[in-house]
N, C-alpha and C positions, 0 to 999 in steps of 0.2 A: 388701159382701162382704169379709170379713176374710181378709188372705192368711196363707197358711202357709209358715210360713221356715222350713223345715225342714234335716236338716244338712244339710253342703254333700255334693253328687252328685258322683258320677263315673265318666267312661266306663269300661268293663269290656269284652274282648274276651272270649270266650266259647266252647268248644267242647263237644259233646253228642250225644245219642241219643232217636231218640225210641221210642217204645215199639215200636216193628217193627223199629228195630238201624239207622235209617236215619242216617248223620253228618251233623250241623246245627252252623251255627256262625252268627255275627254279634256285633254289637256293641249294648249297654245301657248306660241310666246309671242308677244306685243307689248308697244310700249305704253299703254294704258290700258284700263277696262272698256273704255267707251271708245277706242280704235278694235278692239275684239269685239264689242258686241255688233259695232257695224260689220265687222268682217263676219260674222255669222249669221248679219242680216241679210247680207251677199249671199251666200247659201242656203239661205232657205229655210235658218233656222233661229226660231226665238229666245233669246238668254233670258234665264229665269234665274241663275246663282252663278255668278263669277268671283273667284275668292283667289287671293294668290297663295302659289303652290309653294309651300317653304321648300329650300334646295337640301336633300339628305345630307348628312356628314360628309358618306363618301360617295359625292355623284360619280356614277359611271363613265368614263371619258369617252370620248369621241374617240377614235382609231383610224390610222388610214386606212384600214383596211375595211373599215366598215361601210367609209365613202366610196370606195372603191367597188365595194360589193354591190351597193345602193347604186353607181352608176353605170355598171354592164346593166342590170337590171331596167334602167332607164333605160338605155340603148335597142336589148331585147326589145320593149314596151313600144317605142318610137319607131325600129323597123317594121313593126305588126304594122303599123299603121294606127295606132293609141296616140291620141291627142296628148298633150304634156301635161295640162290639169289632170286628165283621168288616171296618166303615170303615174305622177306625184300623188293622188290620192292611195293608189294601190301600193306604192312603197311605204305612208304613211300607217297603210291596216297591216300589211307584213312585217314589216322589222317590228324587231323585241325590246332593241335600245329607246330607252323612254323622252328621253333627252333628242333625239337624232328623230325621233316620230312628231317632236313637237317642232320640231325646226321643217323638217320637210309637209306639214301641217299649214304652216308658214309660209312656205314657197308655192303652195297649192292656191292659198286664200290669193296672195299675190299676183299671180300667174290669171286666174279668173276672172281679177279685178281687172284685167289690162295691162297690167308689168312684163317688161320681157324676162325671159328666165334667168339673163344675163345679170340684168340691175337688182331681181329676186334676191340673187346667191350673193351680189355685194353685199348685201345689208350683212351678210354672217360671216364679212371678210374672215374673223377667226377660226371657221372651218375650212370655208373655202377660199382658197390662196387666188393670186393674182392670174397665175397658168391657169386654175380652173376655169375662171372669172372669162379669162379672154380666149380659152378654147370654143366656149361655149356659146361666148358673140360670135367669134367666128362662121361655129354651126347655124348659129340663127340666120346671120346674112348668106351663107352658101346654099341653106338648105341641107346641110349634111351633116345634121343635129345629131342624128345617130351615131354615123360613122367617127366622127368626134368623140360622144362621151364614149366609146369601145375602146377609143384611143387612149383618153382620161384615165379609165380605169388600166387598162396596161399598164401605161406607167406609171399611174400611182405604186402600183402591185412592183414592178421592177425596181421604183424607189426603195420603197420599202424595207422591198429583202435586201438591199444593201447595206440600208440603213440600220436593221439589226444585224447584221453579219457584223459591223464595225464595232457596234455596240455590246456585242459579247466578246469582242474581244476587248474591249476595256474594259467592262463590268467587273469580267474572271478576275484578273489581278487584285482589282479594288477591292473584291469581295475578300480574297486570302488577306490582302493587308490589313482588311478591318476585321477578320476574324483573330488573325496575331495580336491585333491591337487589345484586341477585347481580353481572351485569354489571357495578355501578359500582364494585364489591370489587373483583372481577376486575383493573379497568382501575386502581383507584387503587393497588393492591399488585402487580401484575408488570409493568404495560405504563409508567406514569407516572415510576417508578425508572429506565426505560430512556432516557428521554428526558433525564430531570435529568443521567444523566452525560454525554448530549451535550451538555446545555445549561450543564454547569460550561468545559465549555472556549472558549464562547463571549466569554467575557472584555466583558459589554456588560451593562444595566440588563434584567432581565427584565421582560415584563409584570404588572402586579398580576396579575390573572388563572390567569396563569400559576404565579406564587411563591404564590397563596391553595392553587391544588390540587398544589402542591408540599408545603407544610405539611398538608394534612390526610391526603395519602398517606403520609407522615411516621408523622402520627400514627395512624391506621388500620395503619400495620406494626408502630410501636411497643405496640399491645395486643394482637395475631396472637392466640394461643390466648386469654387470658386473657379477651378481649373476647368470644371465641364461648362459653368456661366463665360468666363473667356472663351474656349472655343465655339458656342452657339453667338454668342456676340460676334466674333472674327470671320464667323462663315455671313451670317447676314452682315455685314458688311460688305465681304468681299460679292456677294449677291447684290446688293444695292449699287454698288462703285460699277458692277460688270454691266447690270444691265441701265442704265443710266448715263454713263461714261463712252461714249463711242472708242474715243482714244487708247483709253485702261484698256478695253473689250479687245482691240485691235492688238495691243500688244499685246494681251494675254491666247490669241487664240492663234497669233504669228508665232510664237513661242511653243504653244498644244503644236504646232506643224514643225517645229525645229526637232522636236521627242527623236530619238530612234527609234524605227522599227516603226513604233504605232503612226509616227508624225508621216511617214511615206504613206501607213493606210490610208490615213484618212487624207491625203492628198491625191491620192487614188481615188478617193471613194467622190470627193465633191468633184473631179476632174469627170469620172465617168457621168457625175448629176450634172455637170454643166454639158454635156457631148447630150444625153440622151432629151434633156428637158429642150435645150434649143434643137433639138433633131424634131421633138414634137412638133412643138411651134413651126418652125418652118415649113414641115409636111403640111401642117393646118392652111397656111398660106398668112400665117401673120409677116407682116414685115421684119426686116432683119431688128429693124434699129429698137425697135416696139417690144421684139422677141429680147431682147438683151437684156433691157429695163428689166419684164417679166422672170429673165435668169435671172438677175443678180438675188431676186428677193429669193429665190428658191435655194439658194449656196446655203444656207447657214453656218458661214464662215463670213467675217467682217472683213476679212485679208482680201479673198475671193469677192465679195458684193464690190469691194471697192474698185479692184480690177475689174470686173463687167462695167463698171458705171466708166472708165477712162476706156475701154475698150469701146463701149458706146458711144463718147463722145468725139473718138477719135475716126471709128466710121461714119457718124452723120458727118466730118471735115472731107471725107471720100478717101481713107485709108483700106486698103485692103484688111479683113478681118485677121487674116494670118499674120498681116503685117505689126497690128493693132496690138494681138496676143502676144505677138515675141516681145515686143516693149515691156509687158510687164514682167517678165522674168520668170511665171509663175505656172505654164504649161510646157508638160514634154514636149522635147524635139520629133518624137516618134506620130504625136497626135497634132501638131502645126504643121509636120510633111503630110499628113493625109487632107488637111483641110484647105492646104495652100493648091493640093491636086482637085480637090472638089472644088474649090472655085476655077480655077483653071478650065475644069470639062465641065461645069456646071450642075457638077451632083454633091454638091454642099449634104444633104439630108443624109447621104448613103453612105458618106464618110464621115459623118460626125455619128451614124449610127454604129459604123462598123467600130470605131476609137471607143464608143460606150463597152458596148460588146467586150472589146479585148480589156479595157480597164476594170471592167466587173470580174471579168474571171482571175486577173491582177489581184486584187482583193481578195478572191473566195482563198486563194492560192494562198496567199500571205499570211490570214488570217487562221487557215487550218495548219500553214509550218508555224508559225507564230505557236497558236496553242498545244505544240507538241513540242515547243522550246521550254513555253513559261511554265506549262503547268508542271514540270519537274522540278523548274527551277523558284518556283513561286513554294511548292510542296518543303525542299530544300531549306529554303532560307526560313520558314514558318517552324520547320521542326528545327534547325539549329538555334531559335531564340528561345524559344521554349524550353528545350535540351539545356542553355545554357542556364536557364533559371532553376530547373529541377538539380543540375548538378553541383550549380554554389550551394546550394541547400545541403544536399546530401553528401557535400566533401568532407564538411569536419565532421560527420560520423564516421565514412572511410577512414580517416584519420586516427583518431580514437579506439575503434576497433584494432587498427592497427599495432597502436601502441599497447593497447591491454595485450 
């Protein structure tokens, strides 16, 4: 499914009439005034004020879970026997997200117009992904529009919870090392200065210990801004180079998968989104090679996109898939014997479901021994830095007392 990037959108608040003189107003996103006013001539309704909507500080984000929730709801609406416009209108008066009402607003005006749903939801290719995109054509040409978006949402929702299960287990760490971090600033630039001018009048040999976190409090005040402008510099950089850089991206995210411990998670975690999102598709009746393209964008791993794209290239030459995947080095032996027997007996979908299956609970598994490893060991190492700094301080008192 090819997407369409069309110009850039933007919210429009809106006021009007509709053909009885009733006052109507809300919020749309197009990419002009005078393509909204037409789309609200389509409706039946006259623009009297159309003004664009500034975007808040903090727009509320879109969620997968929101889409997910919006597409059972679709589903429910479609097997009643609810035309798609009249869906689309009722998820636009129900949901809360203001942003997500104006977009599905959007898909409604479209859909009216003569759009199929499919080329609709391109235009927002940044909500909706490529797997949406082409479940959805699917539905349309099968007719099983429904049983599709029921699917949609599944697995979005299966995504998901993997994808934060992965997620806090990196978060936890991060967060303990940036809370060390913070404190041991804290303590080396206000609290540590407090002690040295006690400890100049002491007139006695300080501790090593002591004079080591004398000098680097020293020097942590001696680069005060300067040090906080270098690292806000080094990170947007290193953000620019990543996302910009295919290359940089690739080694750095082949590298995230070398990690111990975390790097098997999440090797885990895009192996099961590669089992279960092609397990979709292919249920759906997309073609294999079509189905791959659509995985690769869904990995978010550069390592992983690029193995789907030579895996796909290598079965449109008529390589068996299993064959395909052992080439790149980069799937267990355990989930290539299941899929080389699904091809074999011809249940590819129910073996690439069941390898999801056991690689998610791989994951929950790892993830909850994982956090009963770090968070002692994380707690550990947070208090012995800390510990170390309150103690050079408080030696040559020990000391002192001693001697008096």
């Amino acid at each position: 499914m090819t997407r369409l990037r069309d110009k850039k959108r933007t919210v429009y608040s809106w006021q009007g009439r509709n053909s009885v003189g009733e006052k109507l107003r809300g919020d749309a996103e197009a990419t002009s005034p005078n393509l909204l006013r037409q789309a609200l001539r389509r409706k039946g309704i006259r623009a009297i004020k159309i003004s664009r909507k500034s975007a808040p500080l903090l727009q509320k984000k879109i969620k997968t879970r929101d889409i997910a929730v919006a597409s059972r709801q679709m589903a429910t609406m479609l097997s009643a026997g609810i035309p798609i416009a009249q869906s689309l209108e009722t998820i636009t008066k129900t949901t809360q997200h203001s942003r997500l009402q104006a977009i599905f607003q959007e898909l409604q005006t479209d859909v009216e117009a003569g759009t199929s749903l499919s080329i609709a939801l391109s235009k927002h290719f940044k909500i909706f992904n490529s797997l949406y995109v082409s479940m959805v054509q699917v539905g349309e040409t099968s007719g099983t529009l429904d049983q599709l978006m029921e699917k949609i949402a599944d697995h979005m929702e299966e995504v998901e919870a993997i994808r934060n299960k992965v997620s806090s287990a990196m978060w936890y760490p991060a967060t303990i090392i940036a809370v060390g971090i913070i404190v041991s600033a804290l303590i080396l630039v206000y609290v540590i200065p407090q002690f040295e001018d006690l400890f100049s009048g002491f007139g006695a040999n300080l501790p090593t210990l002591t004079l080591i976190m004398i000098e680097l409090s020293r020097m942590v005040r001696s680069l005060g801004v300067e040090s906080v402008l270098i690292t806000i510099f080094s990170l947007a950089l290193l953000t620019f180079t990543y996302r910009r850089f295919p290359k940089l991206r690739y080694i750095f995210e082949h590298f995230i998968l070398r990690i111990p411990i975390l790097g098997k998670i999440l090797q885990k975690s895009i192996v099961a989104r590669f089992c279960r999102t092609l397990a979709t598709l292919f249920g759906a009746g997309v073609p294999l090679v079509e189905a791959l393209l659509t995985v690769a964008d869904a990995m978010g791993n550069r390592v992983y996109f690029d193995a789907c794209v030579r895996i796909r290239k290598d079965v449109s030459a008529g390589k068996p898939m299993s064959t395909a995947m052992t080439m790149t080095g980069l799937f267990p032996p355990m989930m290539l014997q299941l899929i080389t027997t699904g091809e074999e007996s011809g249940e590819i979908e129910n073996m690439l479901n069941k390898s999801a299956d056991f690689y998610e609970r791989e994951v929950h598994e790892s993830v909850n021994n994982m956090s009963k490893l770090v968070e002692p060991l994380m707690m550990a190492i947070l208090g012995a830095i800390i510990g170390t700094l309150i103690i050079a301080m408080y030696l040559p008192i020990f000391q002192m007392s001693s001697i008096i």
